[in-house]
FIZAMI-322786 format. One record per atom (N, C-alpha, C): x, y, z; residue in three letters; atom name. Coordinates in steps of 0.02 Angstrom, whole numbers, plus 50000, padded with zeros to 5 digits. Last residue first. Layout:
REM residues N
+-------+-------+-------+------+------+
|    c1 |    c2 |    c3 | bake | domi |
+-------+-------+-------+------+------+
|     X |     Y |     Z |  ala |   CA |
...
+-------+-------+-------+------+------+
END
This chain:
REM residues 143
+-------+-------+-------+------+------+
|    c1 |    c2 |    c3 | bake | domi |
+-------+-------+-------+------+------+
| 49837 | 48907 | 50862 |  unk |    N |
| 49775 | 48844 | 50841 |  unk |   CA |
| 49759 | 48880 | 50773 |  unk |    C |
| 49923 | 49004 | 50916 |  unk |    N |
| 49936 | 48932 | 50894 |  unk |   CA |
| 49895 | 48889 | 50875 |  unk |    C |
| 49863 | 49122 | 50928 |  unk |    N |
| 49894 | 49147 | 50873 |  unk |   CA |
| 49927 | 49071 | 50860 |  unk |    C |
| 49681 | 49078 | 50991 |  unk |    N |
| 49754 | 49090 | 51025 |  unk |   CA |
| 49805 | 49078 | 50934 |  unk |    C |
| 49521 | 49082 | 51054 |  unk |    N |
| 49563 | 49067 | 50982 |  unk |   CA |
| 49615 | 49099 | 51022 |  unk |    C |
| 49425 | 49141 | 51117 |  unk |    N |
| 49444 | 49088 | 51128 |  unk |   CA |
| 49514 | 49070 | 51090 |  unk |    C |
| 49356 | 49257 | 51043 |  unk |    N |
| 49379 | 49262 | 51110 |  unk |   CA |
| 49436 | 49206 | 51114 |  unk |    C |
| 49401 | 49203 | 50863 |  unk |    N |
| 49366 | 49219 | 50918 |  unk |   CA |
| 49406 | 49243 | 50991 |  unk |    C |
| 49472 | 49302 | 50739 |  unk |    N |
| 49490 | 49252 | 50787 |  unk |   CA |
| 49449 | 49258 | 50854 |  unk |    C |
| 49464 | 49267 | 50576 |  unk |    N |
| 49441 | 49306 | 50616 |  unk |   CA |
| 49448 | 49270 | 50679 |  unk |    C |
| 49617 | 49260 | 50455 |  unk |    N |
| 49548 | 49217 | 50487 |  unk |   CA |
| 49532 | 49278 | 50548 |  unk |    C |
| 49725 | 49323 | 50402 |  unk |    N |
| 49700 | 49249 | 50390 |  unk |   CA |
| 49616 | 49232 | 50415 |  unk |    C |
| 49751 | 49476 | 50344 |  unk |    N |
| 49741 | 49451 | 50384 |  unk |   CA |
| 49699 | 49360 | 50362 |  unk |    C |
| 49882 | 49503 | 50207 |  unk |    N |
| 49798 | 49487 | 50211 |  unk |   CA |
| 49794 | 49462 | 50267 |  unk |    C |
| 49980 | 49665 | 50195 |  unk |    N |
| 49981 | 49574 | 50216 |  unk |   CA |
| 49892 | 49576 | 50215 |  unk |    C |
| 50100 | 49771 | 50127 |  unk |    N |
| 50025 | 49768 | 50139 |  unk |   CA |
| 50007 | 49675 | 50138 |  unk |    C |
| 50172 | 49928 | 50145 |  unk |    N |
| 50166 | 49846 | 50163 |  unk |   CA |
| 50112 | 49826 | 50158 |  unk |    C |
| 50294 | 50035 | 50095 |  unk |    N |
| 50231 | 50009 | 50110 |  unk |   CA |
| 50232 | 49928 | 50119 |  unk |    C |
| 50395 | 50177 | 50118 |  unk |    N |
| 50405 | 50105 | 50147 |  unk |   CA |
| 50330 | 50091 | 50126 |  unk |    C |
| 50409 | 50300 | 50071 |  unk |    N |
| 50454 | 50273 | 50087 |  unk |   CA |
| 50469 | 50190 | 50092 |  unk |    C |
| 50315 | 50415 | 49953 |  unk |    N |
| 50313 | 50330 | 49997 |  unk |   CA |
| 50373 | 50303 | 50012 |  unk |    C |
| 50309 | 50594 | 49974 |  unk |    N |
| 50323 | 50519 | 49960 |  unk |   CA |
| 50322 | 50449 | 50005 |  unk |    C |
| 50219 | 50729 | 49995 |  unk |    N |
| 50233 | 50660 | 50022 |  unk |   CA |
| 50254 | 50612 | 49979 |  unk |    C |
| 50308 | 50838 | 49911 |  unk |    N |
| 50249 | 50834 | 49947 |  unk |   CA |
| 50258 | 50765 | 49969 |  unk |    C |
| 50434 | 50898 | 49845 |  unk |    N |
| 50372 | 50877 | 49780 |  unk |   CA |
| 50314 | 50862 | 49809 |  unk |    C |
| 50507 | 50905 | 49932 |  unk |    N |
| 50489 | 50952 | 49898 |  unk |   CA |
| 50429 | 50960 | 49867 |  unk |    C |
| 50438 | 50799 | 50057 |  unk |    N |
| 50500 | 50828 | 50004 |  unk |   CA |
| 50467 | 50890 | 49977 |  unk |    C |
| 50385 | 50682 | 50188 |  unk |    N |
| 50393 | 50755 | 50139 |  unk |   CA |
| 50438 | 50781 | 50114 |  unk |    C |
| 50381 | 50504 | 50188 |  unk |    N |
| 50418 | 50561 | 50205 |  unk |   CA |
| 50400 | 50617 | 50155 |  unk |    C |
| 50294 | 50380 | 50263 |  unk |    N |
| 50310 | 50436 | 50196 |  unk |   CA |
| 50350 | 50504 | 50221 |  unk |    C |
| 50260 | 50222 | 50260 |  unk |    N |
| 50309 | 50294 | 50284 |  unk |   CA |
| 50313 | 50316 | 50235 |  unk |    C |
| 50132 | 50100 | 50297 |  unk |    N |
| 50163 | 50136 | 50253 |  unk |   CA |
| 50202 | 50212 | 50289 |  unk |    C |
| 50020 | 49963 | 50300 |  unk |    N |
| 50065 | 50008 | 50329 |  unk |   CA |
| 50097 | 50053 | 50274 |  unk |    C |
| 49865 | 49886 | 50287 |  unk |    N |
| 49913 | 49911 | 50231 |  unk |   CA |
| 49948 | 49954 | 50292 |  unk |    C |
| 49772 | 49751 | 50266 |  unk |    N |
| 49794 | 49787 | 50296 |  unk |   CA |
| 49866 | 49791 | 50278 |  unk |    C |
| 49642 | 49673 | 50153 |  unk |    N |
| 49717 | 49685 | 50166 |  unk |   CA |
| 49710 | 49725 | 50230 |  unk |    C |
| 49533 | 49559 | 50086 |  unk |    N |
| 49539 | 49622 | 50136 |  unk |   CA |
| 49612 | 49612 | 50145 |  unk |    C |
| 49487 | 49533 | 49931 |  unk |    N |
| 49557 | 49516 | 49963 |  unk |   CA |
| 49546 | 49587 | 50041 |  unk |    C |
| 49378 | 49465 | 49813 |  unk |    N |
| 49382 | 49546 | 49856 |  unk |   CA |
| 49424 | 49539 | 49919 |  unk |    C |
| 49372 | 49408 | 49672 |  unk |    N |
| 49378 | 49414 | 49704 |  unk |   CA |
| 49395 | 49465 | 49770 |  unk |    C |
| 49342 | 49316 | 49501 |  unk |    N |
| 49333 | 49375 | 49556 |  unk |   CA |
| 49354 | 49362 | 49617 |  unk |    C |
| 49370 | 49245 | 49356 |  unk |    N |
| 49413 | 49217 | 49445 |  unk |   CA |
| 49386 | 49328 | 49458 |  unk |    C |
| 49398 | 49252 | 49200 |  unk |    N |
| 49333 | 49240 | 49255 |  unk |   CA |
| 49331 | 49237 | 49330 |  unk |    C |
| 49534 | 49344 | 49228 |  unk |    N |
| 49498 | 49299 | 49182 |  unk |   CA |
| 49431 | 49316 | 49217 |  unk |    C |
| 49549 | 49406 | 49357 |  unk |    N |
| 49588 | 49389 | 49323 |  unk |   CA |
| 49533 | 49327 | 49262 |  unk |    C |
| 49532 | 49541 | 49482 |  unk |    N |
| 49467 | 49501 | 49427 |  unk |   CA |
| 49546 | 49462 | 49385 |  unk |    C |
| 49505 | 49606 | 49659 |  unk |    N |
| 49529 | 49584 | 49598 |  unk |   CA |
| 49509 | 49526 | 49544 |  unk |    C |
| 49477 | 49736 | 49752 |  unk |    N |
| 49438 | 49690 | 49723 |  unk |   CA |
| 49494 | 49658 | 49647 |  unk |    C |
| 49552 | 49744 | 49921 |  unk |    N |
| 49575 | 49750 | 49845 |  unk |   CA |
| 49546 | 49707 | 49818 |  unk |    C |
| 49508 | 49842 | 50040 |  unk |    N |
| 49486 | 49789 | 50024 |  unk |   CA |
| 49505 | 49789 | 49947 |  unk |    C |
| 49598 | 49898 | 50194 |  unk |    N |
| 49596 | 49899 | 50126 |  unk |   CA |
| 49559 | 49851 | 50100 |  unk |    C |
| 49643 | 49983 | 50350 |  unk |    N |
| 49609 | 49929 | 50308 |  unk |   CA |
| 49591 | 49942 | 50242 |  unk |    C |
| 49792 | 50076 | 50381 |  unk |    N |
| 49719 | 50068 | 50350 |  unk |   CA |
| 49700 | 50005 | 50349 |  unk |    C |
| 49915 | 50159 | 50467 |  unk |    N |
| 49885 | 50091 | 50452 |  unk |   CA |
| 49809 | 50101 | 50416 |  unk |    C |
| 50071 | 50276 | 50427 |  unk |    N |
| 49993 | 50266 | 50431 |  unk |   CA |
| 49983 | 50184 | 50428 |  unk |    C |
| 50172 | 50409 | 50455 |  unk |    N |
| 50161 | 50327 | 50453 |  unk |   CA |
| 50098 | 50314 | 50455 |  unk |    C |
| 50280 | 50524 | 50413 |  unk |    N |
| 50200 | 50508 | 50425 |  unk |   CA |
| 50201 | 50437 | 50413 |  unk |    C |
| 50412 | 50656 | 50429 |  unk |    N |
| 50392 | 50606 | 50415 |  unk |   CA |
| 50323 | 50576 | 50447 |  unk |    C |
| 50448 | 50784 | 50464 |  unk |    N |
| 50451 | 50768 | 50406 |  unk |   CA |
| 50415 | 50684 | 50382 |  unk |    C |
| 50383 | 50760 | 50639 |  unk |    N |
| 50419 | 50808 | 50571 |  unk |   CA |
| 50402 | 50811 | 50498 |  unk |    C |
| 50277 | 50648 | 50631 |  unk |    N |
| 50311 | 50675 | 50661 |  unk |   CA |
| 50382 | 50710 | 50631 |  unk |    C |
| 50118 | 50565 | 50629 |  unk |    N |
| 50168 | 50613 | 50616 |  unk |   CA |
| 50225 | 50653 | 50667 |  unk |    C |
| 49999 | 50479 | 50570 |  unk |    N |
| 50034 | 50500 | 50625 |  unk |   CA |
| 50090 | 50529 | 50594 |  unk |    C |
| 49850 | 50388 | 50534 |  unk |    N |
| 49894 | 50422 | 50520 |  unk |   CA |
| 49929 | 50469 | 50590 |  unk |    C |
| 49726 | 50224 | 50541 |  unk |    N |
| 49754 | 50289 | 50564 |  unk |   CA |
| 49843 | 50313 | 50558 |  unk |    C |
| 49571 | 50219 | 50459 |  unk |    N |
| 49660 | 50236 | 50460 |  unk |   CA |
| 49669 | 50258 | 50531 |  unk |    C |
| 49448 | 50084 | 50379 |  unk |    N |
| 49476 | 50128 | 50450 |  unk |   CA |
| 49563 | 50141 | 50437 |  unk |    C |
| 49468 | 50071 | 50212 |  unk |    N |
| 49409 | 50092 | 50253 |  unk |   CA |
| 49438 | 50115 | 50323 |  unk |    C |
| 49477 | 50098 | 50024 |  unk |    N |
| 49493 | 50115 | 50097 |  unk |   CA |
| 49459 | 50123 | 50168 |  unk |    C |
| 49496 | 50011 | 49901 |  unk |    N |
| 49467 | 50043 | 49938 |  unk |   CA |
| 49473 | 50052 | 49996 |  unk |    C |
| 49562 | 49949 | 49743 |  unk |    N |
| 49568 | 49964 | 49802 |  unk |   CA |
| 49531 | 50013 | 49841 |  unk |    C |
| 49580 | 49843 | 49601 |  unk |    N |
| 49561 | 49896 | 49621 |  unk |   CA |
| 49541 | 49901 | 49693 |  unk |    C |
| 49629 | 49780 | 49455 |  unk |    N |
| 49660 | 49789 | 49513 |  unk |   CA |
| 49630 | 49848 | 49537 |  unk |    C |
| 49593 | 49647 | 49310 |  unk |    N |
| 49559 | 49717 | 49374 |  unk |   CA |
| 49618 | 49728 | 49435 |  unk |    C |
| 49686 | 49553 | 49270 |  unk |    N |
| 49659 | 49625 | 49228 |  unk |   CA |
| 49630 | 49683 | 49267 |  unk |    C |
| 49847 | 49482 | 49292 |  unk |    N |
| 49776 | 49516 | 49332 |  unk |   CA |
| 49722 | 49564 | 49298 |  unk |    C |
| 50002 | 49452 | 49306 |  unk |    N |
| 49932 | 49414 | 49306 |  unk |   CA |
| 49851 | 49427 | 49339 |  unk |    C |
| 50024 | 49588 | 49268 |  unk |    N |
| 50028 | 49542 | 49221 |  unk |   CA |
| 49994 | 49467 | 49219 |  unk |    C |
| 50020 | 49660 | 49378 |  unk |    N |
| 49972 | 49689 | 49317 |  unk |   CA |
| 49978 | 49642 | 49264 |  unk |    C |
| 50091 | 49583 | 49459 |  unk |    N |
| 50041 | 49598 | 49454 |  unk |   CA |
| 49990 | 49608 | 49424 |  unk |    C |
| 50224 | 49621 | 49385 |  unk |    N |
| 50196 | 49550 | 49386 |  unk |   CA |
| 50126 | 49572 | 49413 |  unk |    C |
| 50247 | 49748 | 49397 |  unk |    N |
| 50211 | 49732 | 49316 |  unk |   CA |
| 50193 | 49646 | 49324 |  unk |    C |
| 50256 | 49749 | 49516 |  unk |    N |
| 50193 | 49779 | 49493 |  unk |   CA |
| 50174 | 49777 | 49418 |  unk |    C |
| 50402 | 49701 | 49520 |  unk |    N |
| 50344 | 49681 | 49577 |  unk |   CA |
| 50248 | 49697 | 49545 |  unk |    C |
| 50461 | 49796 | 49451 |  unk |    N |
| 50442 | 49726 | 49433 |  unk |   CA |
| 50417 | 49702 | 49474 |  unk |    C |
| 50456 | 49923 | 49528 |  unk |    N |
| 50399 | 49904 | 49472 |  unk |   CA |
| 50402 | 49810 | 49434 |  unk |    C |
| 50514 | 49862 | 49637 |  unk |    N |
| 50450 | 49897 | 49666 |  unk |   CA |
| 50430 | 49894 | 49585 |  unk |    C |
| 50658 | 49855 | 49577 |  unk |    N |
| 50626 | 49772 | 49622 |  unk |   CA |
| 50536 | 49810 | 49634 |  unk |    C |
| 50661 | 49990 | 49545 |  unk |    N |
| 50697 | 49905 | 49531 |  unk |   CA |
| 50636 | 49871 | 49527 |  unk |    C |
| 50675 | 50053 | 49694 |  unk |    N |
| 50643 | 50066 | 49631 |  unk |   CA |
| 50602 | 50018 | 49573 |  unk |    C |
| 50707 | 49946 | 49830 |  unk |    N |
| 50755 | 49996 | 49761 |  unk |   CA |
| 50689 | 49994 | 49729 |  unk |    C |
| 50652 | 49796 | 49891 |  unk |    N |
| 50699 | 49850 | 49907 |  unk |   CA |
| 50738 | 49888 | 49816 |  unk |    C |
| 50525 | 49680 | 49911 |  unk |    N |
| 50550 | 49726 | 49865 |  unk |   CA |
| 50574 | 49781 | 49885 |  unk |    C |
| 50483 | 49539 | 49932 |  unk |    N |
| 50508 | 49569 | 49957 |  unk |   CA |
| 50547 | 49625 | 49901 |  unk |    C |
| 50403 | 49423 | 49900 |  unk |    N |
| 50360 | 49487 | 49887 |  unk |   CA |
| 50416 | 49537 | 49939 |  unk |    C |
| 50396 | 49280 | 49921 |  unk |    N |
| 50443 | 49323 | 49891 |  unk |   CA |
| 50433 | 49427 | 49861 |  unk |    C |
| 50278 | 49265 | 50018 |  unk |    N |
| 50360 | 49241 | 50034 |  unk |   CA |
| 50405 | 49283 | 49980 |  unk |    C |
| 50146 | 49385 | 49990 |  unk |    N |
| 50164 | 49352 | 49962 |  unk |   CA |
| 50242 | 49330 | 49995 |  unk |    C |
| 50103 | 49520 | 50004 |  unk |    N |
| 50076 | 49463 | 50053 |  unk |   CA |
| 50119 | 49386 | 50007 |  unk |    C |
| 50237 | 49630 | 49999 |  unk |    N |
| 50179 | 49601 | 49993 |  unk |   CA |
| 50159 | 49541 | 50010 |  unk |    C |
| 50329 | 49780 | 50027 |  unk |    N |
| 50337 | 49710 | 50054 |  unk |   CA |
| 50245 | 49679 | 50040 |  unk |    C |
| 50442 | 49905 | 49942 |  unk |    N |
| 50382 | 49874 | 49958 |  unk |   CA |
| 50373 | 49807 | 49979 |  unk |    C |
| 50552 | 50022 | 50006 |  unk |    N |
| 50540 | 49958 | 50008 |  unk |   CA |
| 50449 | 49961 | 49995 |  unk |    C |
| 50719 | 50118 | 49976 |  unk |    N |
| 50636 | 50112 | 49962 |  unk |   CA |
| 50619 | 50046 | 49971 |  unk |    C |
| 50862 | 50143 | 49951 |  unk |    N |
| 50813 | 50082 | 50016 |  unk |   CA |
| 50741 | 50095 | 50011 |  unk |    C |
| 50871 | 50210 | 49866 |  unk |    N |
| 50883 | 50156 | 49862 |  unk |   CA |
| 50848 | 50115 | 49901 |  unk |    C |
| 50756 | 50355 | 49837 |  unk |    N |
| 50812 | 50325 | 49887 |  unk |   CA |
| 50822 | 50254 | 49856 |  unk |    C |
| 50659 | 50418 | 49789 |  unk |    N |
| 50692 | 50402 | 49728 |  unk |   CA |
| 50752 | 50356 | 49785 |  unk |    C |
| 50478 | 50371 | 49836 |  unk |    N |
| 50556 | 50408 | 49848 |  unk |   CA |
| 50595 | 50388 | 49807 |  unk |    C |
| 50329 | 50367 | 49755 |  unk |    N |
| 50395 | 50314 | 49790 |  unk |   CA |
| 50448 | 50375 | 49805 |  unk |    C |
| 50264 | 50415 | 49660 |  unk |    N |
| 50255 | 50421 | 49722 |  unk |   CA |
| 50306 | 50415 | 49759 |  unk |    C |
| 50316 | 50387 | 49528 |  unk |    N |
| 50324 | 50456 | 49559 |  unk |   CA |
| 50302 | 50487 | 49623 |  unk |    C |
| 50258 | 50275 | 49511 |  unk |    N |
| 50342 | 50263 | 49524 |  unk |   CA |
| 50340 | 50350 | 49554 |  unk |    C |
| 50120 | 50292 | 49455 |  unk |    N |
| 50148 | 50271 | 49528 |  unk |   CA |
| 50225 | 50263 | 49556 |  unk |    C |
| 50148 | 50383 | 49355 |  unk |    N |
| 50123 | 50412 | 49397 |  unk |   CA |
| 50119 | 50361 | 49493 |  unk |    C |
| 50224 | 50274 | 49249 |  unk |    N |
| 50228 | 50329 | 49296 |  unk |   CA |
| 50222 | 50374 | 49326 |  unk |    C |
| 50114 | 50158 | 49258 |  unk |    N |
| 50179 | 50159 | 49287 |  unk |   CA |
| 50211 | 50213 | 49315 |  unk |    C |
| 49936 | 50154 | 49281 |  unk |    N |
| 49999 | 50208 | 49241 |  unk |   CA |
| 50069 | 50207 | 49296 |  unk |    C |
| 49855 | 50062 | 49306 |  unk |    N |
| 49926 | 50007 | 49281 |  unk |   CA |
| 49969 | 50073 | 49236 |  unk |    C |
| 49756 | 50087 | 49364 |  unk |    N |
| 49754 | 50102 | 49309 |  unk |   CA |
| 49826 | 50093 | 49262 |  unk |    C |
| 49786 | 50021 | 49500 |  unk |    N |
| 49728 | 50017 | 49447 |  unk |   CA |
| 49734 | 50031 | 49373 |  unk |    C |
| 49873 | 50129 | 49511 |  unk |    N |
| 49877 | 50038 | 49520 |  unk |   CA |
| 49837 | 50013 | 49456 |  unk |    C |
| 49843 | 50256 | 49510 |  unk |    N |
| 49892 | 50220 | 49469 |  unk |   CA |
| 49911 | 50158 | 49469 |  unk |    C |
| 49737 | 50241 | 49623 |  unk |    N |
| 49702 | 50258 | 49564 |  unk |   CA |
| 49761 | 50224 | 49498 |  unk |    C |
| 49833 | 50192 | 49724 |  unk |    N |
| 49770 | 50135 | 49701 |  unk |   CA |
| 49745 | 50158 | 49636 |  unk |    C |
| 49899 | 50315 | 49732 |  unk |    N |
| 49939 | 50267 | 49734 |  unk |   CA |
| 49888 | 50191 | 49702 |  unk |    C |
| 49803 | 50401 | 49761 |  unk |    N |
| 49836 | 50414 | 49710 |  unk |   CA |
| 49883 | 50331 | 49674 |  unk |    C |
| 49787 | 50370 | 49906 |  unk |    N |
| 49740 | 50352 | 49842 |  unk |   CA |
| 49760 | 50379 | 49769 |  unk |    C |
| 49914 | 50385 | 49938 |  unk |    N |
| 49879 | 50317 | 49948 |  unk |   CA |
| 49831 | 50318 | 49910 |  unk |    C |
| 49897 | 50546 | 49939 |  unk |    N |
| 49955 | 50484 | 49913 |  unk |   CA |
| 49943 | 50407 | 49898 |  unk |    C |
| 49799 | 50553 | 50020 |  unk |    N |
| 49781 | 50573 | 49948 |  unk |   CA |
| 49832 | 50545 | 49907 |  unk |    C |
| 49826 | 50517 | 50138 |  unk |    N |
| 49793 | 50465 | 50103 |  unk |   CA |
| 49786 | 50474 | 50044 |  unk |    C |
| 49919 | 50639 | 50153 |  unk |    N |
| 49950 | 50576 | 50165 |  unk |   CA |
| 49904 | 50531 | 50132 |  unk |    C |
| 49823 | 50743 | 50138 |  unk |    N |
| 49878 | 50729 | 50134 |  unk |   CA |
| 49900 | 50687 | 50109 |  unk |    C |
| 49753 | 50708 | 50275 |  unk |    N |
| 49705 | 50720 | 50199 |  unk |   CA |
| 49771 | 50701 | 50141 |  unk |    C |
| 49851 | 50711 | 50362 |  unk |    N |
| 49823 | 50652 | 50362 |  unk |   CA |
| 49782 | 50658 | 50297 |  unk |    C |
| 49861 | 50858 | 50366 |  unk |    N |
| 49924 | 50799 | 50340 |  unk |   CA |
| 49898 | 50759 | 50328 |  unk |    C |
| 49734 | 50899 | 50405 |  unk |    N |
| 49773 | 50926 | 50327 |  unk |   CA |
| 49830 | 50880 | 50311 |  unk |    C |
| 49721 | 50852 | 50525 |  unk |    N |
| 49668 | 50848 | 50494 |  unk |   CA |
| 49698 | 50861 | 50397 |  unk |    C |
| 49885 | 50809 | 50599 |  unk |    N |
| 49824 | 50863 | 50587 |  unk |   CA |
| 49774 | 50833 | 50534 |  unk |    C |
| 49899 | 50651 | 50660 |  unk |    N |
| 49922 | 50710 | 50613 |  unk |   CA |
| 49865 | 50754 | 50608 |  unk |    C |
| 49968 | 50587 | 50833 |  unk |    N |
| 49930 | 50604 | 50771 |  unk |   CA |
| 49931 | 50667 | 50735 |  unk |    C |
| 50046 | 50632 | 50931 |  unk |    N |
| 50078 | 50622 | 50868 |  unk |   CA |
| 50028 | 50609 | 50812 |  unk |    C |
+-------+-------+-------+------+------+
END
């Protein structure tokens, strides 16, 4: 079920399309990723960072862009998969962000479904959480 070499080019070119209109806080060129469906979801590292509909996905991203001047993203290990019409992928991500004087470089790991349409891959579903800590041999998901 991994994706050919051309879906998977594909599929991240969405994702980096998706960081270039982050970044560059052009609303709609990132809303024109998304699926137009209702149940569209974005989910962020954040307790209330739950976002279902269109809606809820740019007021999610004008708070963002509202407390933040830099927003910018890079991509390092994926992997993409497929099956019909539809592609799921995991990456590591490192989102450098600047607010006032406050830098900072946030490693994420990012999920995401996209389904093909007419128009070429859309984002169905994304997610993206900050792993906490690096966990030795020893270390257990309760300490």
């Amino acid at each position: 079920m991994y994706a050919t070499a051309s879906v998977e080019a594909d599929v991240m070119n969405v994702l980096r399309q998706f960081a270039d209109a982050y970044a560059n806080r052009d609303k709609r060129n990132l809303l024109d990723l998304f699926c137009p469906n209702q149940d569209v979801v974005l989910l962020g590292n954040g307790c209330d960072e739950r976002n279902v509909g269109i809606h809820a996905i740019l007021g999610q991203i004008r708070r963002d862009w509202e407390q933040t001047d830099t927003l910018r993203m890079r991509f390092g290990w994926r992997s993409v998969s497929t099956m019909g019409q539809v592609a799921w992928l995991a990456t590591d991500c490192y989102l450098f962000v600047q607010a006032g004087y406050r830098r900072a470089e946030v490693p994420l790991r990012i999920t995401a479904v996209m389904l093909q349409t007419e128009d070429g891959w859309k984002i169905a579903q994304l997610h993206y959480s900050s792993p906490i800590s690096v966990e030795s041999d020893a270390d257990t998901c309760l300490e």
